[in-house]
DRENDO-1510 file (C-alpha; in Angstrom, 1 decimal, always signed):
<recs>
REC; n; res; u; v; w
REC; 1; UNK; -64.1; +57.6; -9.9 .
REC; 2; UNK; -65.8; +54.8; -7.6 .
REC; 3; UNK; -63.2; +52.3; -6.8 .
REC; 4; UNK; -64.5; +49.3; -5.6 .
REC; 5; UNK; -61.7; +47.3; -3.1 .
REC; 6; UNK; -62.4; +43.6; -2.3 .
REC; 7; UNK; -60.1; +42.3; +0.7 .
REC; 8; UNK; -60.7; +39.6; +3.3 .
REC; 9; UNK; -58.2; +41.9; +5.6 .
REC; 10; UNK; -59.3; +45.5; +7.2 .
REC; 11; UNK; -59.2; +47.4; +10.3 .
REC; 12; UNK; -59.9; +46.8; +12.9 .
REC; 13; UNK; -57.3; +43.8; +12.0 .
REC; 14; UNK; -54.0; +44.7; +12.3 .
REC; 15; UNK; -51.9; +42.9; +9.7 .
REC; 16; UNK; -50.6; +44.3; +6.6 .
REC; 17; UNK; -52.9; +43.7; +4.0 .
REC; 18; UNK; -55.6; +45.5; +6.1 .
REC; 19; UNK; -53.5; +48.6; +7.1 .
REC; 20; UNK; -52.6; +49.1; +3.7 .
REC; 21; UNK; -55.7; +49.1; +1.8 .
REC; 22; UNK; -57.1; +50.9; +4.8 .
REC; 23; UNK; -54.6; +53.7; +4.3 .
REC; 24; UNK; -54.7; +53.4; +0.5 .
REC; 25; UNK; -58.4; +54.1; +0.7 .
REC; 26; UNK; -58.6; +56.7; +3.2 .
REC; 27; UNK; -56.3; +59.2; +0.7 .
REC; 28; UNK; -58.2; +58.2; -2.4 .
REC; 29; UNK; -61.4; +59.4; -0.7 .
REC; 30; UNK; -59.4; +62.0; +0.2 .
REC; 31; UNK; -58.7; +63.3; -3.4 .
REC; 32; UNK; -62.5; +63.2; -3.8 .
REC; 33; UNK; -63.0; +59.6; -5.2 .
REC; 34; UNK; -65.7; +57.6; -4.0 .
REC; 35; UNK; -64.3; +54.0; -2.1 .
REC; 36; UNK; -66.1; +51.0; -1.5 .
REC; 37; UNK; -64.7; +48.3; +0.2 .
REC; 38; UNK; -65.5; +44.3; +0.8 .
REC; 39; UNK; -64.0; +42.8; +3.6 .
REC; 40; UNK; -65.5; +40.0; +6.4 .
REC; 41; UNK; -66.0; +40.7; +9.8 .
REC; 42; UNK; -62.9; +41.2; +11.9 .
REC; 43; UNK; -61.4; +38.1; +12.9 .
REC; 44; UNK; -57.9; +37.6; +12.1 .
REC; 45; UNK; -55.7; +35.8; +13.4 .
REC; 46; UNK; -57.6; +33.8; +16.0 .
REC; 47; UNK; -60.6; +33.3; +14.3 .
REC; 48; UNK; -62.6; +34.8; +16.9 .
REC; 49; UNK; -64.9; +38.1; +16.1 .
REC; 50; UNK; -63.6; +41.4; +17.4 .
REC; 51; UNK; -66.1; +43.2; +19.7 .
REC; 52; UNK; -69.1; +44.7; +18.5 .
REC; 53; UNK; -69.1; +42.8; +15.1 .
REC; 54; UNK; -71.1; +39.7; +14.2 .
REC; 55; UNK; -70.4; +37.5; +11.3 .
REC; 56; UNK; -73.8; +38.5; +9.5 .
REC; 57; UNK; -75.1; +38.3; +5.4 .
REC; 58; UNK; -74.4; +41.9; +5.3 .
REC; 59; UNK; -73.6; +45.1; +7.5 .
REC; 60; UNK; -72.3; +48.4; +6.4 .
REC; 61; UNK; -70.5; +50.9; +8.4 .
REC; 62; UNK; -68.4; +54.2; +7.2 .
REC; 63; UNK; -64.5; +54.8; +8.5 .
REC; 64; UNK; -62.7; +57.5; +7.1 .
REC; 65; UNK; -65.6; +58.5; +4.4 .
REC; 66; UNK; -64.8; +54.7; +3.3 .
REC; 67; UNK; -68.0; +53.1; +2.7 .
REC; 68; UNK; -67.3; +48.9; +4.3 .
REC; 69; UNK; -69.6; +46.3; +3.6 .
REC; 70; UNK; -69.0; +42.7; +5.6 .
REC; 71; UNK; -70.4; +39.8; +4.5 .
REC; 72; UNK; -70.4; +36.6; +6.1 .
REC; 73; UNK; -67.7; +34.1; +5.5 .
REC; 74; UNK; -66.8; +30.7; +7.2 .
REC; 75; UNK; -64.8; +31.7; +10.3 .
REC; 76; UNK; -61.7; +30.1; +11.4 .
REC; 77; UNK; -57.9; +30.9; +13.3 .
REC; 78; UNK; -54.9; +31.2; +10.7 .
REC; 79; UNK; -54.0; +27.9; +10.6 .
REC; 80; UNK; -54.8; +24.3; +9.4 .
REC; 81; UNK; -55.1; +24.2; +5.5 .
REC; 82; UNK; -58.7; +23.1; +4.6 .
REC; 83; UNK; -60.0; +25.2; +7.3 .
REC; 84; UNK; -58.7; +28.1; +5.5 .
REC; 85; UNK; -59.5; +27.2; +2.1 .
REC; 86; UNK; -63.2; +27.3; +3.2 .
REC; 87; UNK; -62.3; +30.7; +4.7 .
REC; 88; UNK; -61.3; +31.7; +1.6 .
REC; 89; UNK; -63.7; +30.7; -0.9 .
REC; 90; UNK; -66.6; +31.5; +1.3 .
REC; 91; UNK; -65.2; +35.0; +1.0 .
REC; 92; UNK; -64.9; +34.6; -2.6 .
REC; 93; UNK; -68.3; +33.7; -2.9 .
REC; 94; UNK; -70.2; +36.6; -1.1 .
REC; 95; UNK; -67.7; +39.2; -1.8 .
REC; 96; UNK; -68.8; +38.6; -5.5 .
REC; 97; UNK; -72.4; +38.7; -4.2 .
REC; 98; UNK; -72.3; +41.7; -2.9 .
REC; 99; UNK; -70.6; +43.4; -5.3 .
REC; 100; UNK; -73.6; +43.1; -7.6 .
REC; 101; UNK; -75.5; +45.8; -5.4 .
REC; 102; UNK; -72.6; +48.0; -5.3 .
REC; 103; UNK; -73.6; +50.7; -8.1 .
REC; 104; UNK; -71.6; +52.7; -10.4 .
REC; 105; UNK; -68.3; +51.2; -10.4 .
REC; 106; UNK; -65.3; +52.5; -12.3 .
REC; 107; UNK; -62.5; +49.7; -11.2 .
REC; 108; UNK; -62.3; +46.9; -9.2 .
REC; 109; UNK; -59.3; +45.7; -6.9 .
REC; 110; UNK; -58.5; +42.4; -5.4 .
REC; 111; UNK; -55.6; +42.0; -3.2 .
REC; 112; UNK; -54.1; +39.0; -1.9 .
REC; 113; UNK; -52.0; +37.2; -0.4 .
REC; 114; UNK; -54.7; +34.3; -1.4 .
REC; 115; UNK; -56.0; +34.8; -4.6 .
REC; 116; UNK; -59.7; +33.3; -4.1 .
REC; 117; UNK; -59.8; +37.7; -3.2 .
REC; 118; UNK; -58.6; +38.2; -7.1 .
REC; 119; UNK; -60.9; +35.6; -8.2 .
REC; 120; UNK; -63.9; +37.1; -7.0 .
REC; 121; UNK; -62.4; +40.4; -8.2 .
REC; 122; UNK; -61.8; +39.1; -11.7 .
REC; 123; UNK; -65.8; +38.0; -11.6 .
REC; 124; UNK; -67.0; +40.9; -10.9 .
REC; 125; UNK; -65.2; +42.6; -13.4 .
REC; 126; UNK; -67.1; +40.3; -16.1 .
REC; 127; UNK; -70.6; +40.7; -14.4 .
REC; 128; UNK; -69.9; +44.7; -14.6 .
REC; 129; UNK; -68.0; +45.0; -17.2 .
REC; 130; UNK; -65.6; +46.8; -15.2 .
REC; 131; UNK; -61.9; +46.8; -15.5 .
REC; 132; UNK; -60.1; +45.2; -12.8 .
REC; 133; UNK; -56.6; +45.3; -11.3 .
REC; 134; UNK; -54.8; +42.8; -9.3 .
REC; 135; UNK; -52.7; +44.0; -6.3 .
REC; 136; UNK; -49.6; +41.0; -5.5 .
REC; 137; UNK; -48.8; +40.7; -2.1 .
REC; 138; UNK; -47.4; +37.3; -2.2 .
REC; 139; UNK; -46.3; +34.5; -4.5 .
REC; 140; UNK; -49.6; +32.0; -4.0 .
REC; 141; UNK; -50.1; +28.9; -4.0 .
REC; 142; UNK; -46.2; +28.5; -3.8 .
REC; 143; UNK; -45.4; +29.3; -0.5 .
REC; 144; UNK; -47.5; +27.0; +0.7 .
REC; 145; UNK; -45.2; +24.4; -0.9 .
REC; 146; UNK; -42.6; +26.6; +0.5 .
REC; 147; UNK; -43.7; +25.7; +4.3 .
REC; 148; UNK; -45.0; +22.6; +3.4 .
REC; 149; UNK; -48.4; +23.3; +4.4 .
REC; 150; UNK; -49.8; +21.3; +1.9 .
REC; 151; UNK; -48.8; +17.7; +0.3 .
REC; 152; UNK; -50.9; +17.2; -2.5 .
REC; 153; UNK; -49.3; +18.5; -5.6 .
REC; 154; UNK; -51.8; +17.7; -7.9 .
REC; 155; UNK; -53.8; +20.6; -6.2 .
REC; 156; UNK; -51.3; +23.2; -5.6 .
REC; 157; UNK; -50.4; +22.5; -9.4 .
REC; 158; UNK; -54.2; +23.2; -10.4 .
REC; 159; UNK; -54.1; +26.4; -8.3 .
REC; 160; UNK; -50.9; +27.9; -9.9 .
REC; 161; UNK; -52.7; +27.2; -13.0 .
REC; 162; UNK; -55.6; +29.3; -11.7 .
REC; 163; UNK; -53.1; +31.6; -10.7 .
REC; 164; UNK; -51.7; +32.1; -14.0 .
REC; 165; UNK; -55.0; +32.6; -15.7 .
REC; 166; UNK; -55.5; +35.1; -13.6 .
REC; 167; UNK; -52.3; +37.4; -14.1 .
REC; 168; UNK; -53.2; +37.4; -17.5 .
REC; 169; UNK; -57.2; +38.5; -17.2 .
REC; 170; UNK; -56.1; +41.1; -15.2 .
REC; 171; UNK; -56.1; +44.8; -16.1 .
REC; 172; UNK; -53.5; +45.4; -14.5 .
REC; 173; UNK; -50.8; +44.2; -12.0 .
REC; 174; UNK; -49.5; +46.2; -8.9 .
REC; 175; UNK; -47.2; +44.1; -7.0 .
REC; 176; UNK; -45.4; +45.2; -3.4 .
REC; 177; UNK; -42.0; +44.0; -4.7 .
REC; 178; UNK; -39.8; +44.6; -8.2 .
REC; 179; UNK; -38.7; +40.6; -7.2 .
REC; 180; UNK; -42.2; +39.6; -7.7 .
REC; 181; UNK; -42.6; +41.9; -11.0 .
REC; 182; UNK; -39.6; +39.8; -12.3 .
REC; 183; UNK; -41.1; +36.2; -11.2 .
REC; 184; UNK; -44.3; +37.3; -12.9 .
REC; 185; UNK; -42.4; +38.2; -16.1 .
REC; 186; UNK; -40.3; +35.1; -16.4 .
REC; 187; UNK; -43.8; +32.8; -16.2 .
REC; 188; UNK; -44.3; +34.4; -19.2 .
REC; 189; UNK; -46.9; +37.6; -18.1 .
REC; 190; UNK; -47.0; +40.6; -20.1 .
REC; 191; UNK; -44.2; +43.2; -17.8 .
REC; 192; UNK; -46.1; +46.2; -19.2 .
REC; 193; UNK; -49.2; +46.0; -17.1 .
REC; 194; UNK; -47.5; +45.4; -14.0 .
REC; 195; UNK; -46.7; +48.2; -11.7 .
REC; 196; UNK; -44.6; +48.1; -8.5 .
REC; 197; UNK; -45.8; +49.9; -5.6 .
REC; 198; UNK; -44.0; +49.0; -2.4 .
REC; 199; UNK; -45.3; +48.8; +0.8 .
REC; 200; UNK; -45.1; +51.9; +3.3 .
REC; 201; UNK; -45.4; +53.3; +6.4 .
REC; 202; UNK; -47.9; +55.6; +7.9 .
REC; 203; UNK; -45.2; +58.7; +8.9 .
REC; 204; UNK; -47.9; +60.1; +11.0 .
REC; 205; UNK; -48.3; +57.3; +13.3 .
REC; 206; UNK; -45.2; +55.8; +13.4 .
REC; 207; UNK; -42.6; +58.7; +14.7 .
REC; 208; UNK; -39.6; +58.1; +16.9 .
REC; 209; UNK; -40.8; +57.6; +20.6 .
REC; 210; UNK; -39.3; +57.4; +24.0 .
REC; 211; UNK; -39.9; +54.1; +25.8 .
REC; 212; UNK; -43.3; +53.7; +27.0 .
REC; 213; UNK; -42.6; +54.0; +30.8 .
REC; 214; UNK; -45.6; +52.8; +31.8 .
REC; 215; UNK; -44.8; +49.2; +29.7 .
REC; 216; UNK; -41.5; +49.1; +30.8 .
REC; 217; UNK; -42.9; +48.6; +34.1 .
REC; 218; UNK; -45.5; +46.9; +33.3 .
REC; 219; UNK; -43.8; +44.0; +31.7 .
REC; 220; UNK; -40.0; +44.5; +34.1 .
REC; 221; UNK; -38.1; +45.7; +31.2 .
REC; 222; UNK; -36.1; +48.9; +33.4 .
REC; 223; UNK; -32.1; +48.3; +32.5 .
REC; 224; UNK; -33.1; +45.9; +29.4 .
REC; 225; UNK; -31.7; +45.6; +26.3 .
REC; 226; UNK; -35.2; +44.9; +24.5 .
REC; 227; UNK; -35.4; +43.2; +21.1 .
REC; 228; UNK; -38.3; +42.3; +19.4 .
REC; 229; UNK; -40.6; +40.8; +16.8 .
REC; 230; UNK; -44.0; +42.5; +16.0 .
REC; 231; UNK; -46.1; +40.0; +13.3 .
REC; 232; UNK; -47.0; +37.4; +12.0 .
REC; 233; UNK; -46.2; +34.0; +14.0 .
REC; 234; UNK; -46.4; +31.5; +11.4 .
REC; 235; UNK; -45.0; +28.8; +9.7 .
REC; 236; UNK; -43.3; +31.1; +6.8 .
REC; 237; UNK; -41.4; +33.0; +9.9 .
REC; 238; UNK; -39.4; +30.1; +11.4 .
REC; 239; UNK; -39.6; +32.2; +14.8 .
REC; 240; UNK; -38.2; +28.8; +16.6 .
REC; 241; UNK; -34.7; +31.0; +15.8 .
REC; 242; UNK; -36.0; +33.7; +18.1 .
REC; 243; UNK; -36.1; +30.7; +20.7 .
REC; 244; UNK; -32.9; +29.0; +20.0 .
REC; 245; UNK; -31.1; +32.3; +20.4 .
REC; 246; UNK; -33.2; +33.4; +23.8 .
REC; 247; UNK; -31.4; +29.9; +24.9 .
REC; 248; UNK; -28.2; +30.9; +23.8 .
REC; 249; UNK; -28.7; +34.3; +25.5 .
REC; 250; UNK; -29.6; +32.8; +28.8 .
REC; 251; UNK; -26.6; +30.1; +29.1 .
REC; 252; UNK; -24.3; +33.5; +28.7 .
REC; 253; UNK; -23.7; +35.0; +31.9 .
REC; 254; UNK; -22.7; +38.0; +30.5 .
REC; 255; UNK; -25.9; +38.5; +29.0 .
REC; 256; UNK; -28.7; +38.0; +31.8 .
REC; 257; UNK; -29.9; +41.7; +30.3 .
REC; 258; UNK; -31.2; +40.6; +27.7 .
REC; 259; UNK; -34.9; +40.1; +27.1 .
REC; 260; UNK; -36.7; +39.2; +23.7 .
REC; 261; UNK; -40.4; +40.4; +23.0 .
REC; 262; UNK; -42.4; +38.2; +20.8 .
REC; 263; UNK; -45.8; +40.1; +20.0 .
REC; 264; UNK; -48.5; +38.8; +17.3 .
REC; 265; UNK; -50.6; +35.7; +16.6 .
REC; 266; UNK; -50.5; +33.0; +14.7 .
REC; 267; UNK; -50.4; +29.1; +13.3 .
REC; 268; UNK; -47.1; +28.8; +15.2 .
REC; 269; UNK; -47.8; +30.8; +18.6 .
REC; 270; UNK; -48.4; +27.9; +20.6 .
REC; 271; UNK; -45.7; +25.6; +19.6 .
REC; 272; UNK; -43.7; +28.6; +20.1 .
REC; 273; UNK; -44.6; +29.4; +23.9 .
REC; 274; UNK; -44.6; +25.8; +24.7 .
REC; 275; UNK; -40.7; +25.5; +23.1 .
REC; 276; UNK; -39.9; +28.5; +25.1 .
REC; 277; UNK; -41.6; +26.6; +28.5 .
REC; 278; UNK; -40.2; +23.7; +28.2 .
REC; 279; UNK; -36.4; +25.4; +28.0 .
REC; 280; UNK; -37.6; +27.3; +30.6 .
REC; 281; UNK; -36.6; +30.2; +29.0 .
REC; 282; UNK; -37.5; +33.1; +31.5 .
REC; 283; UNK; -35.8; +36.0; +28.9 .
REC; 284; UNK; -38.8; +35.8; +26.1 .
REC; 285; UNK; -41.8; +37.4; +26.2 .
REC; 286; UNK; -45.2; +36.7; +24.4 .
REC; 287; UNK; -48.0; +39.6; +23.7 .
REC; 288; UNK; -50.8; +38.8; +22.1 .
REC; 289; UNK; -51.6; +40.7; +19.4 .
REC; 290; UNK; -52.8; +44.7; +20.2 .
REC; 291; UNK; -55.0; +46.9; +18.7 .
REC; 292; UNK; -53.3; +49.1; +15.9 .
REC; 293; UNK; -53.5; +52.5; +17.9 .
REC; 294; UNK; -51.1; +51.1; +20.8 .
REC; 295; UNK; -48.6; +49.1; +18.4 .
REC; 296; UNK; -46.3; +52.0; +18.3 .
REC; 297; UNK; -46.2; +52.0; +22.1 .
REC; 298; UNK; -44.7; +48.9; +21.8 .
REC; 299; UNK; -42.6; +49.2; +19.0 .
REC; 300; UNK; -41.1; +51.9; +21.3 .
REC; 301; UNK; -40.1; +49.3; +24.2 .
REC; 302; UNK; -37.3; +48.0; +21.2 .
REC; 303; UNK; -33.5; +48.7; +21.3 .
REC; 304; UNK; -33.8; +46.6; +18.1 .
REC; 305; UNK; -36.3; +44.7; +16.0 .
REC; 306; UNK; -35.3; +41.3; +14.6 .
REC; 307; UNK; -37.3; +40.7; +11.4 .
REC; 308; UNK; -37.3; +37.0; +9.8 .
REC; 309; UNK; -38.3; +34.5; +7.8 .
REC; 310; UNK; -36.9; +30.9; +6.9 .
REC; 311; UNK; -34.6; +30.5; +4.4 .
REC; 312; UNK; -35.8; +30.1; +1.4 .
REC; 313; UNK; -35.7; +31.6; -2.7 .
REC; 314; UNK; -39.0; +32.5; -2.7 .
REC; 315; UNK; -38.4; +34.8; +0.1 .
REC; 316; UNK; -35.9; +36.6; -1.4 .
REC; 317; UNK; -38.7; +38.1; -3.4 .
REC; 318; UNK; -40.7; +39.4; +0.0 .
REC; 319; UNK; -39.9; +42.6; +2.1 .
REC; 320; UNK; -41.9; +42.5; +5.2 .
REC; 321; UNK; -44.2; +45.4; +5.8 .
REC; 322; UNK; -42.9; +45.9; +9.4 .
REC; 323; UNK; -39.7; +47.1; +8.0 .
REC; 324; UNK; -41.1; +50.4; +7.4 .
REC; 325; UNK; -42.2; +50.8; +10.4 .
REC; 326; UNK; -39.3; +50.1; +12.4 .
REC; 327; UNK; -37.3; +52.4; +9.5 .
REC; 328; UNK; -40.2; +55.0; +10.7 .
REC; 329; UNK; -39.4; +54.8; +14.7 .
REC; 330; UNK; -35.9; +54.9; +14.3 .
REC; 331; UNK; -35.1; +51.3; +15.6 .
REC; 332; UNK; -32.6; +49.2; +14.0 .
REC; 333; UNK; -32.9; +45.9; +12.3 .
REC; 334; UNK; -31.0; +42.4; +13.0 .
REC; 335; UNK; -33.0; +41.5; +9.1 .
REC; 336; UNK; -32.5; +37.1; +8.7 .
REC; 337; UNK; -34.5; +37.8; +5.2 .
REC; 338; UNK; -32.3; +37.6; +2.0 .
REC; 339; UNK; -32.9; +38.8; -0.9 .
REC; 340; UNK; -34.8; +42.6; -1.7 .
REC; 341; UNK; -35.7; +43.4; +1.7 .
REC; 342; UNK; -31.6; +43.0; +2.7 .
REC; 343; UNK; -30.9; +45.5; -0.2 .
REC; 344; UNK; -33.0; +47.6; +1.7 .
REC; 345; UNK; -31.2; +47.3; +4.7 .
REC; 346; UNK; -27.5; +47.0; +3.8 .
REC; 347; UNK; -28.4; +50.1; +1.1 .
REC; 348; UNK; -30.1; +52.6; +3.6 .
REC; 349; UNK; -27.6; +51.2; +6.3 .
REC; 350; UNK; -30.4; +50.7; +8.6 .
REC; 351; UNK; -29.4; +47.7; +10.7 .
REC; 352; UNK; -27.2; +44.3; +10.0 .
REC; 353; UNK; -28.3; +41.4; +8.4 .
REC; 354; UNK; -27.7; +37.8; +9.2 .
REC; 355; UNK; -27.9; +34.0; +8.3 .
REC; 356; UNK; -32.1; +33.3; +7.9 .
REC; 357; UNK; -32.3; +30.5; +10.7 .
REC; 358; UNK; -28.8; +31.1; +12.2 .
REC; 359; UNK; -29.3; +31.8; +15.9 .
REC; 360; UNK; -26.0; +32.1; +16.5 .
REC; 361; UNK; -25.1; +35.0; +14.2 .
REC; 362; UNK; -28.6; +36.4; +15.6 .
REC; 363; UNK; -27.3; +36.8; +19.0 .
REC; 364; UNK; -23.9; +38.1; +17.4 .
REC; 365; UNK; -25.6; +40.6; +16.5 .
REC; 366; UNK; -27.9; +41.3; +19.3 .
REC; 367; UNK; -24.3; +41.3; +21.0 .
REC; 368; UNK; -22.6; +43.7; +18.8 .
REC; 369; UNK; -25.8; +46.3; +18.8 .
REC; 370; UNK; -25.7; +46.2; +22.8 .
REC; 371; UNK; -22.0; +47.2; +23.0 .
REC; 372; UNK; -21.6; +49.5; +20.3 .
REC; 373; UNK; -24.3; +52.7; +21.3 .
REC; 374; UNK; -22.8; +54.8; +18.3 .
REC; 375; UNK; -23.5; +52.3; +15.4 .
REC; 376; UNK; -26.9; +51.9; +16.9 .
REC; 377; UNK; -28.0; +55.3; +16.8 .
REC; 378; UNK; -26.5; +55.9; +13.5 .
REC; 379; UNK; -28.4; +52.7; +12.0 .
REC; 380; UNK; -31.6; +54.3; +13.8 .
REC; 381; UNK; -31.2; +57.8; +12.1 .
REC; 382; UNK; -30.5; +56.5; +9.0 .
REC; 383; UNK; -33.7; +54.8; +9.0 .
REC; 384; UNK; -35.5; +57.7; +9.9 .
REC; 385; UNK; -34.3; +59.5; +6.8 .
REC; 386; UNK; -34.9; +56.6; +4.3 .
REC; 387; UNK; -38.2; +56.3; +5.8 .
REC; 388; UNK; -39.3; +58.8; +3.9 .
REC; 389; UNK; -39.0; +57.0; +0.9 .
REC; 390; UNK; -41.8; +54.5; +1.8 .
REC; 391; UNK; -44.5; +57.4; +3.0 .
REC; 392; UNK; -47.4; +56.1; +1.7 .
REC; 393; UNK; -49.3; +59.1; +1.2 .
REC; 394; UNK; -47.0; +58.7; -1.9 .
REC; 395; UNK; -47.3; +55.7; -2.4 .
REC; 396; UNK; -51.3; +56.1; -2.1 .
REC; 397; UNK; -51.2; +58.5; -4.8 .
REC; 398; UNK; -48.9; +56.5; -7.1 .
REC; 399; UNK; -51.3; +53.8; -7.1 .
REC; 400; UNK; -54.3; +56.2; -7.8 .
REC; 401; UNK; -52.9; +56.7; -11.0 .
REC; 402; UNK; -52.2; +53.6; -12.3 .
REC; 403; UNK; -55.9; +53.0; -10.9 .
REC; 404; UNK; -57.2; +56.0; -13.0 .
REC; 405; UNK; -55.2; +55.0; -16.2 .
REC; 406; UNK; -56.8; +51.6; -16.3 .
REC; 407; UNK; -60.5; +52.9; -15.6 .
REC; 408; UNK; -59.8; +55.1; -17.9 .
REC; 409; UNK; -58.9; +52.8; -20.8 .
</recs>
């Protein structure tokens, strides 16, 4: 079977959508299916190219017997709306272009979170009369009404239209979350052709660790308590909580120990460093974002991992990829997310959860993980063991199925 895989998100970028189609594809080629896959040149988040790429019509290159074609798109940093939608559809547009001298096709995939990615997808699959399945990684257009990153309603209500039509063109539907099979099904889509296939973790890279020694000294974290946040800084995580609780932290004598690593990119980075300056907050840390081969050593530098986003009902449908990996390492999880991904957590007993956009019951439990040394390595075990669950060499091959089935039919 050649599957072809359009998504505007792939290694060398770090973020989810890229490591999981990346490790998707590498297992499919692996059970001796041929895997073509569309993407741009690197870029995210700044919207600067990675080196050694340029942001040509076309270049090719091979990783992990994946054949990649990048085409060019309009370049920019992960934020400001327009900007983006330009990103977006420019993508659209070539990916769909190329795709017509890709040969042989059996399926097509377009993942999101944007669904300009499924709209070229769903193109293709008319131009090659192919089959074509649409993987769900986020609710889109509405949370960008969520964060309010957009004030013309008469738009977003066009583009939930769009998003509509396309749920029901599609194939198929494989969505990261059963919340987002259930949102899909109350708008009236048909449950039967959508499949849930969670999000994962790579068990072979991410393995319990002892601190990297050579970090700890490097950024003066010897006899810290170290908690962190590894993603995504934007407007969706409401990381100004991370902030309000370093402040907290630092008025406390009893808790000059602490320190709080903030590592990523994003639309909010900025405001975030600049909040934390102007507090003069000297218990926070900001990393800019690293490649994926050292993200582990930094995952390691973590007593506990503080996974969050703002409150909000459409976020009770999300579970954050990082989870995974923190489940993975064996570090346990302060998790401000309700909803599935705190099912997760409370149900594995892998960390405690707490008010979304609450610092206070943050640094309560910051507080109670520092004193209590038992219930922390028993929340880090158990996450070890559930991690196992999420393995997504399993998970690769569930998907291949549902892939097969569909080019099949």
């Amino acid at each position: 079977m050649h599957i072809l895989f359009l998504s505007d998100n792939f290694p060398p970028e770090v973020n989810a959508p890229a490591s999981r189609t990346l490790e998707h594809c590498r297992e499919w080629v692996k059970a001796g299916h041929k895997v073509t896959v569309i993407t741009c040149a690197p870029n995210f988040p700044k919207g600067k190219l990675f080196d050694g790429y340029k942001n040509k019509l076309w270049q090719s290159e091979e990783m992990s017997g994946i054949r990649i074609i990048r085409v060019w798109t309009y370049i920019t940093s992960n934020e400001g709306f327009a900007k983006r939608i330009l990103d977006y559809i420019s993508f659209m547009i070539a990916a769909t272009i190329a795709s017509l001298f890709v040969r042989r096709v059996d399926i097509i995939v377009g993942t999101s979170p944007q669904f300009f990615t499924a709209c070229a997808a769903w193109a293709v699959s008319i131009l090659k009369w192919r089959p074509w399945i649409f993987e769900l990684r986020d609710i889109w257009p509405e949370s960008i009404r969520v964060v309010n990153a957009m004030e013309n309603s008469r738009l977003l209500n066009m583009m939930e239209k769009l998003e509509l039509f396309l749920y029901k063109r599609a194939n198929a539907i494989i969505s990261v979350t059963h919340s987002f099979k259930r949102n899909l099904i109350e708008r009236g889509i048909d449950g039967s052709k959508i499949h849930v296939i969670t999000n994962g973790v790579d068990l072979e890279r991410f393995t319990p660790m002892k601190k990297d020694i050579s970090l700890v000294k490097k950024l003066d974290l010897e006899g810290k308590f170290v908690a962190g946040y590894v993603g995504t800084h934007g407007l969706a995580h409401g990381l100004d909580t991370l902030i309000n609780a370093a402040q907290i932290l630092a008025n406390d004598p009893q808790a000059k120990d602490f320190r709080i690593l903030m590592l990523g990119d994003g639309a909010n980075r900025h405001s975030l460093k600049n909040m934390a300056f102007e507090l003069g907050l000297t218990n926070i840390i900001f990393i800019d974002s690293v490649p994926k081969e050292a993200v582990a050593h930094y995952w390691s530098l973590l007593d506990v991992s503080i996974i969050h986003l703002i409150k909000s009902k459409l976020f009770t449908s999300v579970i954050p990829s990082k989870l995974f990996e923190c489940m993975a390492m064996g570090i346990p999880v302060l998790h401000g997310v309700k909803g599935e991904s705190a099912d997760i957590v409370k149900s594995n007993e892998i960390g405690l959860t707490f008010e979304p956009q609450d610092a206070t019951a943050l640094v309560a439990g910051l507080k109670l993980l520092k004193q209590d040394e038992t219930l922390k390595k028993r929340l880090g075990k158990n996450g070890i063991l559930a991690a196992r669950k999420f393995d997504r060499l399993a998970l690769a091959k569930d998907m291949l199925i549902i892939l097969q089935t569909v080019a099949d039919q």
